[in-house]
C-alpha positions as CSV (number, residue, x, y, z in Angstrom):
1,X,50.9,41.2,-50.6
2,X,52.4,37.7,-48.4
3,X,48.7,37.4,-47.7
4,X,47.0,37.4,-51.1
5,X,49.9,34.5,-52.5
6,X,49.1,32.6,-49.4
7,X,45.1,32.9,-50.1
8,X,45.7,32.1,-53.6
9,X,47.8,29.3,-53.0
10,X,45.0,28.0,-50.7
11,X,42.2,28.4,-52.7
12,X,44.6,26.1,-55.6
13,X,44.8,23.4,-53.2
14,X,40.8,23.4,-52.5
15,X,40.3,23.6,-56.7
16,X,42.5,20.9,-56.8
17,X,40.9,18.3,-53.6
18,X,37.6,19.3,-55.3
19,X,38.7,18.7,-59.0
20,X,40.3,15.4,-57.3
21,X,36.9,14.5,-55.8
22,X,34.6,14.8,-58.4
23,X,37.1,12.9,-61.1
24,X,36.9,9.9,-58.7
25,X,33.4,10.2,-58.5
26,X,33.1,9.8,-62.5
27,X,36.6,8.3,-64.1
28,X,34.8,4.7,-64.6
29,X,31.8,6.6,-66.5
30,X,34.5,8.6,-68.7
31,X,36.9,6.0,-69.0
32,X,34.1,3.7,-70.8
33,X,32.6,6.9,-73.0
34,X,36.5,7.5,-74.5
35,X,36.9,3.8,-74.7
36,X,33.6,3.0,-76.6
37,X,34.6,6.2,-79.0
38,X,38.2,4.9,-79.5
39,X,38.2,0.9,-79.1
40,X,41.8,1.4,-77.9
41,X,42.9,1.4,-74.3
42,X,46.3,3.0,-74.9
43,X,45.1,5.8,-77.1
44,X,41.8,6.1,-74.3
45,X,44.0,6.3,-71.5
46,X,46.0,9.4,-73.7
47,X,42.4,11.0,-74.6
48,X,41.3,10.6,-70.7
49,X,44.9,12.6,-69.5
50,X,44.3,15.1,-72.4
51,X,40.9,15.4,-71.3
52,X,41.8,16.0,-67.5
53,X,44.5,18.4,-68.0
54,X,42.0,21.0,-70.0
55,X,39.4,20.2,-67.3
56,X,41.4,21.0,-64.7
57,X,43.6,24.0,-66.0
58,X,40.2,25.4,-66.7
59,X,37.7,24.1,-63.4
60,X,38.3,27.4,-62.0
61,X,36.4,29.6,-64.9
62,X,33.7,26.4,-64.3
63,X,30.8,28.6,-63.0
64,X,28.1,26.3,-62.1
65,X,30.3,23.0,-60.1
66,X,27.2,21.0,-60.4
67,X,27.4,20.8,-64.3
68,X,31.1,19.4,-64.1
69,X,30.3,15.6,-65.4
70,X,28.1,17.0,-68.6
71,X,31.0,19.8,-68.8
72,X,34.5,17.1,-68.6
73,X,32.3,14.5,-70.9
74,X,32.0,17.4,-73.8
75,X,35.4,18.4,-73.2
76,X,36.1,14.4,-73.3
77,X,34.6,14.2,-76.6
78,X,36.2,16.8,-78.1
79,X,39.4,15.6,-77.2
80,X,38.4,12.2,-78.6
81,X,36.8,13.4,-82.1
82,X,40.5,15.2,-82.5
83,X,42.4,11.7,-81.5
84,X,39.8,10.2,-84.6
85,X,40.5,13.0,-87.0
86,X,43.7,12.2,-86.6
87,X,43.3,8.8,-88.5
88,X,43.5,6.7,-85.3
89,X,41.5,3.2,-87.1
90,X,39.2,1.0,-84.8
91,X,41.0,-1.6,-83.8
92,X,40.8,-4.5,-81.1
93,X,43.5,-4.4,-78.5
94,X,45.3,-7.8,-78.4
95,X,44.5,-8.4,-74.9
96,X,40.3,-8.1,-75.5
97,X,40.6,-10.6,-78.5
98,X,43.2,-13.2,-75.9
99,X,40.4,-12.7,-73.3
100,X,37.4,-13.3,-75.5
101,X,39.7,-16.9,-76.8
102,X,40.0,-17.6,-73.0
103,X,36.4,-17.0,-71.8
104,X,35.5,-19.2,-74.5
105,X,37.9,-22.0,-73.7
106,X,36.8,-22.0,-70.1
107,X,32.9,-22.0,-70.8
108,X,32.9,-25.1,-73.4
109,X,29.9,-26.7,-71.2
110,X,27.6,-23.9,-70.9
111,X,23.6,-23.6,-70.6
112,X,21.7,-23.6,-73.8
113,X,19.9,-20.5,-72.4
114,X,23.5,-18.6,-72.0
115,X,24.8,-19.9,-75.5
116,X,21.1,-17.9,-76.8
117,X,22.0,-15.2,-74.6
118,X,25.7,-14.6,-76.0
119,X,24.5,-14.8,-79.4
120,X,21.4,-12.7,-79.3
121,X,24.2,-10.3,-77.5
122,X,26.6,-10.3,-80.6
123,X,24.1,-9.4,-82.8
124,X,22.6,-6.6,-80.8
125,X,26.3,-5.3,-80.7
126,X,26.8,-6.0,-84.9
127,X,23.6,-3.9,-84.8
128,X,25.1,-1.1,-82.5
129,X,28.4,-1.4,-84.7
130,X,25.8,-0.8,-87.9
131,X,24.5,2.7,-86.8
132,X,25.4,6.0,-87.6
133,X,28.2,7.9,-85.2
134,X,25.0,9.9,-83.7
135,X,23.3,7.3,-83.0
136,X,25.9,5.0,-81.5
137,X,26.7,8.3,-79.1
138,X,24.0,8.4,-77.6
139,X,23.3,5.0,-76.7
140,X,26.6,4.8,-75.4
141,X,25.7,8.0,-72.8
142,X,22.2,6.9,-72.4
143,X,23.3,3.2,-71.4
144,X,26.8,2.7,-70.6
145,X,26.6,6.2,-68.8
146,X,23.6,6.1,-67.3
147,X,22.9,10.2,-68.7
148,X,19.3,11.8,-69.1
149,X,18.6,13.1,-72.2
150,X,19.4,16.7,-71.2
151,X,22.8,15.9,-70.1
152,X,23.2,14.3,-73.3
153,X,21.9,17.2,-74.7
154,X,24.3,19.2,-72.7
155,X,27.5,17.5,-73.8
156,X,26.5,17.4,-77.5
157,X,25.9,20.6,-78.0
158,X,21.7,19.4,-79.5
159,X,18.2,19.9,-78.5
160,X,16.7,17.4,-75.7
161,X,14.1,16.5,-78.8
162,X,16.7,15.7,-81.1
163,X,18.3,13.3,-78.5
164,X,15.4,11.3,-77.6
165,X,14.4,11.5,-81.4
166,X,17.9,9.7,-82.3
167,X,17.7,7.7,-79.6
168,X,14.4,6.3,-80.4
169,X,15.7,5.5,-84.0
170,X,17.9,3.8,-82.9
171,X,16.3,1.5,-80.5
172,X,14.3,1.0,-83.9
173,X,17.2,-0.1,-86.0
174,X,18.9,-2.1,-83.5
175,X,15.4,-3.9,-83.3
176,X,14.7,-4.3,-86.8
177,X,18.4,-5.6,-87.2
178,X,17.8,-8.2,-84.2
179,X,14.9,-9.1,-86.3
180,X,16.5,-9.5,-89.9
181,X,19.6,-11.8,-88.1
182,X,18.7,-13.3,-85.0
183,X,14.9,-14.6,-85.7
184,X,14.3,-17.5,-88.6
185,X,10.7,-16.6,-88.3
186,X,9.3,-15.3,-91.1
187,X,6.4,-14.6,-89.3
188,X,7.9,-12.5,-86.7
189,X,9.7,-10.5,-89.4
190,X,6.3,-9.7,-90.9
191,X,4.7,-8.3,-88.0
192,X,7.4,-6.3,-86.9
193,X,8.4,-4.8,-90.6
């Protein structure tokens, strides 16, 4: 009976060094995927401790280990879709909008090629804002994440068609918005309508 609490005990500690492991391995990746969904670092960090404490009082019924990032990113969404439901609104964080005054302050004298840049930056983001909830998902596990299309699949609960399907729309509509705001050209609009 001493023996089986001891074994137990040991087997918690290796759950927990492993859980430990493969968190460090991904917390950067998770952190941005809350942060994207919630625009709020104080409300992301709560999501992202929510989010680790069902991950980890459930790793041990986790039968396959090497599905643990698609597994902890759907549990991560979950967790966040509930913190939205809630009525959390978008909003910046007062430190993001003080840092964007500052970079700006400090780059008054910059190359015409960055100024282009920057702006044909902002309104690839407008366009990002502009999409659909679906659409802005994936892009944000796709690119920010660096996910295939069947662990996005995986951790939305969707067929792998339906992923690259959404995501291919909206590569579209980001384009066709670049086009409508960023180019004067009315004959670049025209081909690409």
């Amino acid at each position: 009976m001493l023996f089986g609490k001891s074994k137990k005990r040991q087997n918690n500690i290796k759950d927990l060094k492993r859980f430990e492991d493969e968190i460090s391995l991904i917390y950067k990746e998770l952190y941005r995927f809350v942060y994207s969904m919630i625009k709020n670092k104080t409300i992301t960090e709560d999501c992202i401790q929510n989010t680790l404490l069902i991950a980890y009082k459930n790793y041990e019924n986790l039968r396959a280990k090497d599905k643990f990032k698609s597994w902890i990113f759907t549990i991560a969404r979950r967790e966040g879709i509930k913190i939205l439901n809630k009525n959390y609104k978008e909003f910046p964080e007062k430190d993001d909008m003080l840092q964007l005054v500052i970079n700006k302050e400090n780059n008054l004298d910059i190359a015409e090629d960055t100024v282009l840049m920057k702006e044909l930056t902002s309104i690839v983001l407008k366009g990002i804002g502009k999409l659909k909830p679906e659409y802005k998902e994936i892009l944000n596990l796709r690119y920010y994440n660096d996910m295939t299309f069947e662990e996005i699949a995986k951790i939305l609960d969707i067929n792998v068609n339906t992923v690259r399907t959404r995501h291919m729309r909206a590569k579209d509509k980001i384009y066709k918005f670049l086009i409508e705001n960023y180019y004067d050209c009315e004959e670049i609009k025209k081909e690409n309508v």
